[in-house]
Backbone as XML, in Angstrom:
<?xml version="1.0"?>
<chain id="A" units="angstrom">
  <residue number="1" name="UNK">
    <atom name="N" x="-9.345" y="-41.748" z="32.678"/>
    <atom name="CA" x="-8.411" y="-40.811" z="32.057"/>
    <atom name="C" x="-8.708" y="-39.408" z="32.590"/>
  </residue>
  <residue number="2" name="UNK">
    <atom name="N" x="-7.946" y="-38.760" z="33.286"/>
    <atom name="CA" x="-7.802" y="-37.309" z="33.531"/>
    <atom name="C" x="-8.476" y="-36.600" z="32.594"/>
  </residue>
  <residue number="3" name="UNK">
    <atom name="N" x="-7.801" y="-36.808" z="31.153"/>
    <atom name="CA" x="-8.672" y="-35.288" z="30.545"/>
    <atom name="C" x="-9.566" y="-35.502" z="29.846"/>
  </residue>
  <residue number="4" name="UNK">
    <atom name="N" x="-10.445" y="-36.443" z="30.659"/>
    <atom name="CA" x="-11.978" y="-36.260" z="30.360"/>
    <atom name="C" x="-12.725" y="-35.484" z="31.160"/>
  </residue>
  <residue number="5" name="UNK">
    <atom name="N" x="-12.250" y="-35.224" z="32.246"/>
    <atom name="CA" x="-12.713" y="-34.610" z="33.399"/>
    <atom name="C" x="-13.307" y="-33.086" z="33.375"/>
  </residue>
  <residue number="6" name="UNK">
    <atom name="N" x="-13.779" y="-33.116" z="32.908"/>
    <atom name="CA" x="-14.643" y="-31.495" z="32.572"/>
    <atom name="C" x="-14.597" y="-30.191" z="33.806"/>
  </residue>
  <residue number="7" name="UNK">
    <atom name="N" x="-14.711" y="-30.828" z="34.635"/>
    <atom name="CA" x="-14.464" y="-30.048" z="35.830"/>
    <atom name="C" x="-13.472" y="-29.021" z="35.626"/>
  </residue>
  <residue number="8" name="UNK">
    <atom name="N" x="-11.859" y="-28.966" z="35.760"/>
    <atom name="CA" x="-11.538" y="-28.143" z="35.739"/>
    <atom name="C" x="-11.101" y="-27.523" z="34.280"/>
  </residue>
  <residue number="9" name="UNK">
    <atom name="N" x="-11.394" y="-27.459" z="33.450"/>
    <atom name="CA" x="-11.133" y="-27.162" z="31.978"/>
    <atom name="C" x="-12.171" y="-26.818" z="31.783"/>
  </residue>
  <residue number="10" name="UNK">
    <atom name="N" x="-13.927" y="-26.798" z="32.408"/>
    <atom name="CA" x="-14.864" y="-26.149" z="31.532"/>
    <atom name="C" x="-14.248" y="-25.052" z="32.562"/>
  </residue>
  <residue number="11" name="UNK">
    <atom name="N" x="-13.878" y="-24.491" z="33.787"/>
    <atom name="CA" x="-13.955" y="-23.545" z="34.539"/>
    <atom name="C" x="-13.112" y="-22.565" z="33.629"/>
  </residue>
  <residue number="12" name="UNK">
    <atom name="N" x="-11.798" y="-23.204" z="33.386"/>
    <atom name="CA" x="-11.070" y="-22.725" z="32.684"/>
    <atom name="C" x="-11.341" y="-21.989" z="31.342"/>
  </residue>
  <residue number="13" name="UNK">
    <atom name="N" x="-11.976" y="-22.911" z="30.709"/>
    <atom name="CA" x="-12.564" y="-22.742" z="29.280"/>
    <atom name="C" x="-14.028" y="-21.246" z="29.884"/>
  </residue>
  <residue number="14" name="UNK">
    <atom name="N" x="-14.715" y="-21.288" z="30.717"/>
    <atom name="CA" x="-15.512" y="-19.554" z="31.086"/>
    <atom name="C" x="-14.741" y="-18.595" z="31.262"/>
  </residue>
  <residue number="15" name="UNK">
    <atom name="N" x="-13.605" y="-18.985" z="32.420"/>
    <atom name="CA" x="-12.640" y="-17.629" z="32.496"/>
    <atom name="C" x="-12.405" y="-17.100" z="31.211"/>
  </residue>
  <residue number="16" name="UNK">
    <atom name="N" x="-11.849" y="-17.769" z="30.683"/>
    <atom name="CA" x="-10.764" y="-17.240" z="29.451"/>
    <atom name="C" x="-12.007" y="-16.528" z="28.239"/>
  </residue>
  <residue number="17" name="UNK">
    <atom name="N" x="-13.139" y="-17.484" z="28.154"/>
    <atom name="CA" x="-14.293" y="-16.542" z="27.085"/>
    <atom name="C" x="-15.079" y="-15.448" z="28.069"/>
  </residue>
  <residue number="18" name="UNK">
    <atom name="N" x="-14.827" y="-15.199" z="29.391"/>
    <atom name="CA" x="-15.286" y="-13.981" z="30.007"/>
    <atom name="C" x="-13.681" y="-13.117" z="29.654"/>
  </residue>
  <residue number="19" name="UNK">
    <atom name="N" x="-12.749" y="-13.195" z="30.188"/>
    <atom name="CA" x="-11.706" y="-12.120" z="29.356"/>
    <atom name="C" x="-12.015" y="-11.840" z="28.301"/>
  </residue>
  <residue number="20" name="UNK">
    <atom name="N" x="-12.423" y="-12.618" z="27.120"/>
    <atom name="CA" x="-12.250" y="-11.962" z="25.521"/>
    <atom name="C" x="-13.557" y="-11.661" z="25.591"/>
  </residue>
  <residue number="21" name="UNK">
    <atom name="N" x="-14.680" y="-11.663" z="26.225"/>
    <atom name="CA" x="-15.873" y="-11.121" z="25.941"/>
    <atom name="C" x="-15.845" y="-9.845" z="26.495"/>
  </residue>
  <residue number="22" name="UNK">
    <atom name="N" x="-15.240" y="-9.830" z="28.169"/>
    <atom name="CA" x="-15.810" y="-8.492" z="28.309"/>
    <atom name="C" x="-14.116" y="-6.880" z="28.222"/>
  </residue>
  <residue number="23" name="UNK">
    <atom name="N" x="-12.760" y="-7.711" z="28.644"/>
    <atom name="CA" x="-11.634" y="-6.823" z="28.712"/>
    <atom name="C" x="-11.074" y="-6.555" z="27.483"/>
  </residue>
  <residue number="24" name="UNK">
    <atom name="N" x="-10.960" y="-7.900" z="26.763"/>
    <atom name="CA" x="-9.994" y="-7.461" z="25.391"/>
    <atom name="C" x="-10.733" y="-6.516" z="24.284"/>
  </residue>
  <residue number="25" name="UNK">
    <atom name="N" x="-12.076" y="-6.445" z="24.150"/>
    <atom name="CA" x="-12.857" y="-5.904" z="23.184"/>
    <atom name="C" x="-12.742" y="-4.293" z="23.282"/>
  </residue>
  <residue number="26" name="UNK">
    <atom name="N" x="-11.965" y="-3.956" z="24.629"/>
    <atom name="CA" x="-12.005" y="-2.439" z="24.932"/>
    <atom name="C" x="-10.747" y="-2.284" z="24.901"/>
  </residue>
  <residue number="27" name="UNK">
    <atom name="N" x="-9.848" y="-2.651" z="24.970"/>
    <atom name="CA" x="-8.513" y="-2.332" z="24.790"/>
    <atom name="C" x="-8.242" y="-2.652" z="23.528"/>
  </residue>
  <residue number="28" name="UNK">
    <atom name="N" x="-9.327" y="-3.056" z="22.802"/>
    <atom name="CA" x="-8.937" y="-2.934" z="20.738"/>
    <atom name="C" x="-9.353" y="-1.945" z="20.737"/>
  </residue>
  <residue number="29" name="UNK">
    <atom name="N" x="-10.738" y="-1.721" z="21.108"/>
    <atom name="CA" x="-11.064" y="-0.308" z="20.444"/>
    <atom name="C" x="-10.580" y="0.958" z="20.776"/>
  </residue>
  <residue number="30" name="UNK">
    <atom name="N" x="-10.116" y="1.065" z="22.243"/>
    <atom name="CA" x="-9.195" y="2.078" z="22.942"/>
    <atom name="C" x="-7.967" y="2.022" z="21.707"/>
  </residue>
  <residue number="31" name="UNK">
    <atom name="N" x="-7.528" y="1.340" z="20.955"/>
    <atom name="CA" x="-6.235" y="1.590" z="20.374"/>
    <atom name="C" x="-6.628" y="3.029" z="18.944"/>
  </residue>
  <residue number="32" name="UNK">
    <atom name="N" x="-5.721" y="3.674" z="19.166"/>
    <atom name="CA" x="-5.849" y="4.946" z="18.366"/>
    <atom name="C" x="-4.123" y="4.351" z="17.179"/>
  </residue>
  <residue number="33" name="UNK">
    <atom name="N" x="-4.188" y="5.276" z="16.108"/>
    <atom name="CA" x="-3.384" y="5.057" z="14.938"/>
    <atom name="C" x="-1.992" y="6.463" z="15.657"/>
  </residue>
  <residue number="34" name="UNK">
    <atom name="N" x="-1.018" y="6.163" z="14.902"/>
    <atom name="CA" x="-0.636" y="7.780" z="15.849"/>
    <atom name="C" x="-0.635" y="8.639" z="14.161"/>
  </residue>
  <residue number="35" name="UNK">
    <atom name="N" x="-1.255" y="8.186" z="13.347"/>
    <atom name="CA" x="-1.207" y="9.005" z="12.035"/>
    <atom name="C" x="-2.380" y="8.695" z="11.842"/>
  </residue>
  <residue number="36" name="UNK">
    <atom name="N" x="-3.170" y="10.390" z="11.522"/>
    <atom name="CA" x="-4.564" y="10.235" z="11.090"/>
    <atom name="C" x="-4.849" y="9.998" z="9.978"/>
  </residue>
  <residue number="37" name="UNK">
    <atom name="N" x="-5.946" y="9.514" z="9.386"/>
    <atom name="CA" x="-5.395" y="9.188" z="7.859"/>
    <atom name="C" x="-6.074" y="10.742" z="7.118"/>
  </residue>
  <residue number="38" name="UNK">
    <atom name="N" x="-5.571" y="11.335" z="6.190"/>
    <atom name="CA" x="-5.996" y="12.501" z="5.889"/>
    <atom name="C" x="-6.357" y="12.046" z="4.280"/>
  </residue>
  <residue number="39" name="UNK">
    <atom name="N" x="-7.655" y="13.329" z="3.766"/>
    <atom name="CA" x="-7.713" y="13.420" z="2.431"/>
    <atom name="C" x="-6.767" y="13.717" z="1.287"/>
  </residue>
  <residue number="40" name="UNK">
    <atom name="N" x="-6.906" y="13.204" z="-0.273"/>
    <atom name="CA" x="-5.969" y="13.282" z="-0.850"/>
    <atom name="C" x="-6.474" y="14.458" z="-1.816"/>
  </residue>
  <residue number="41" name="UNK">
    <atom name="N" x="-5.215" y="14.884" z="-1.806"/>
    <atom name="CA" x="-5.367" y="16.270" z="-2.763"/>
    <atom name="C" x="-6.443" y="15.810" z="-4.247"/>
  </residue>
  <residue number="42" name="UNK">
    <atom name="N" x="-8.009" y="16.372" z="-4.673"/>
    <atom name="CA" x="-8.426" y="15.913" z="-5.911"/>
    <atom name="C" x="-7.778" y="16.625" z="-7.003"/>
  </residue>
  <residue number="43" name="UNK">
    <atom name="N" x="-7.091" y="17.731" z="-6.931"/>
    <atom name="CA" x="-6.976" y="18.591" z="-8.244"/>
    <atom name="C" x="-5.757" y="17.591" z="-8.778"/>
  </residue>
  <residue number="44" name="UNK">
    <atom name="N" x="-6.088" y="17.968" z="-10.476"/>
    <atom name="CA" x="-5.059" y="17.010" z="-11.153"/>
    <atom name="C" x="-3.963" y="18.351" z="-11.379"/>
  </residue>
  <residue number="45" name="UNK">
    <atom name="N" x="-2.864" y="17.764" z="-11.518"/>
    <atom name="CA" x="-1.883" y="18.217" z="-11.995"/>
    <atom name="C" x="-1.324" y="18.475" z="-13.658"/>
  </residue>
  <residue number="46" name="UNK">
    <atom name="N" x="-0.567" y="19.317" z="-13.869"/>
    <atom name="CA" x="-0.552" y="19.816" z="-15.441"/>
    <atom name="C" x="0.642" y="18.717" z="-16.194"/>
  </residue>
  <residue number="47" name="UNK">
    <atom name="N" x="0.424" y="17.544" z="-16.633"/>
    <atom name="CA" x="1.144" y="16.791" z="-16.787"/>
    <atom name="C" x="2.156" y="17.334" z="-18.329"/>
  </residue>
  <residue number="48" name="UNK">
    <atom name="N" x="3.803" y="17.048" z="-18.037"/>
    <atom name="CA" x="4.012" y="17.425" z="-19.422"/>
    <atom name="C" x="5.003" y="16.227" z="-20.070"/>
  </residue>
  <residue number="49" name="UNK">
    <atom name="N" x="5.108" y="16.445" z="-21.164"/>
    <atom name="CA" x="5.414" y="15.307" z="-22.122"/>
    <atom name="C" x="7.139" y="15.140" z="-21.779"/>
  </residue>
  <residue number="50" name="UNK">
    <atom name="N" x="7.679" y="13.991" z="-22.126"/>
    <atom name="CA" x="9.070" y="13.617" z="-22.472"/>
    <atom name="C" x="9.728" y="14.184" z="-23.869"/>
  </residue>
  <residue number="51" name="UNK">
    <atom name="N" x="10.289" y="15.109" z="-24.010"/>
    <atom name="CA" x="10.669" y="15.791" z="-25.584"/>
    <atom name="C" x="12.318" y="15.099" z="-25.704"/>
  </residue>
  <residue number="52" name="UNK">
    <atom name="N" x="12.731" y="14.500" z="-24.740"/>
    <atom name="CA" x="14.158" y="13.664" z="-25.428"/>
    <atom name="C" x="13.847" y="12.732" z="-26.882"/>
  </residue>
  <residue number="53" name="UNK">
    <atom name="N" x="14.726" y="12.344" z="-27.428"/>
    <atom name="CA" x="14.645" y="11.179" z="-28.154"/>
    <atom name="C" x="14.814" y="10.421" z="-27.961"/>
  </residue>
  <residue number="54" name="UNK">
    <atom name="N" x="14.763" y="9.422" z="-28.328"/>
    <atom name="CA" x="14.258" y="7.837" z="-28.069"/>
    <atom name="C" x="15.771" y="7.264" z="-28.410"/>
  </residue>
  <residue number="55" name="UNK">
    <atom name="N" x="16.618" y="7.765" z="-29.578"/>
    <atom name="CA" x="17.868" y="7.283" z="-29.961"/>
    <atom name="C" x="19.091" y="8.075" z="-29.691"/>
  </residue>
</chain>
């Protein structure tokens, strides 16, 4: 049977875990956000009540 044949599928099977070991790991981390994430305002705000009625 053919695909027992290790020969060309382990070759295959190094290429492909040398790409994700040494190219793809730098072109994730090269990826930048295009929005920085910024701090959120801490001060609270002066909250005020609902004075309608209910009926």
């Amino acid at each position: 049977m053919p695909q027992l044949n290790p020969a060309p599928w382990f070759k295959i099977f190094l290429f492909s875990w040398l790409i994700f070991l040494t190219i793809i790991p730098y072109k994730v981390l090269a990826h930048r956000l295009p929005n920085q994430p910024t701090t959120l305002n801490t001060q609270t705000t002066q909250k005020t009540t609902w004075s309608w009625p209910w009926y």
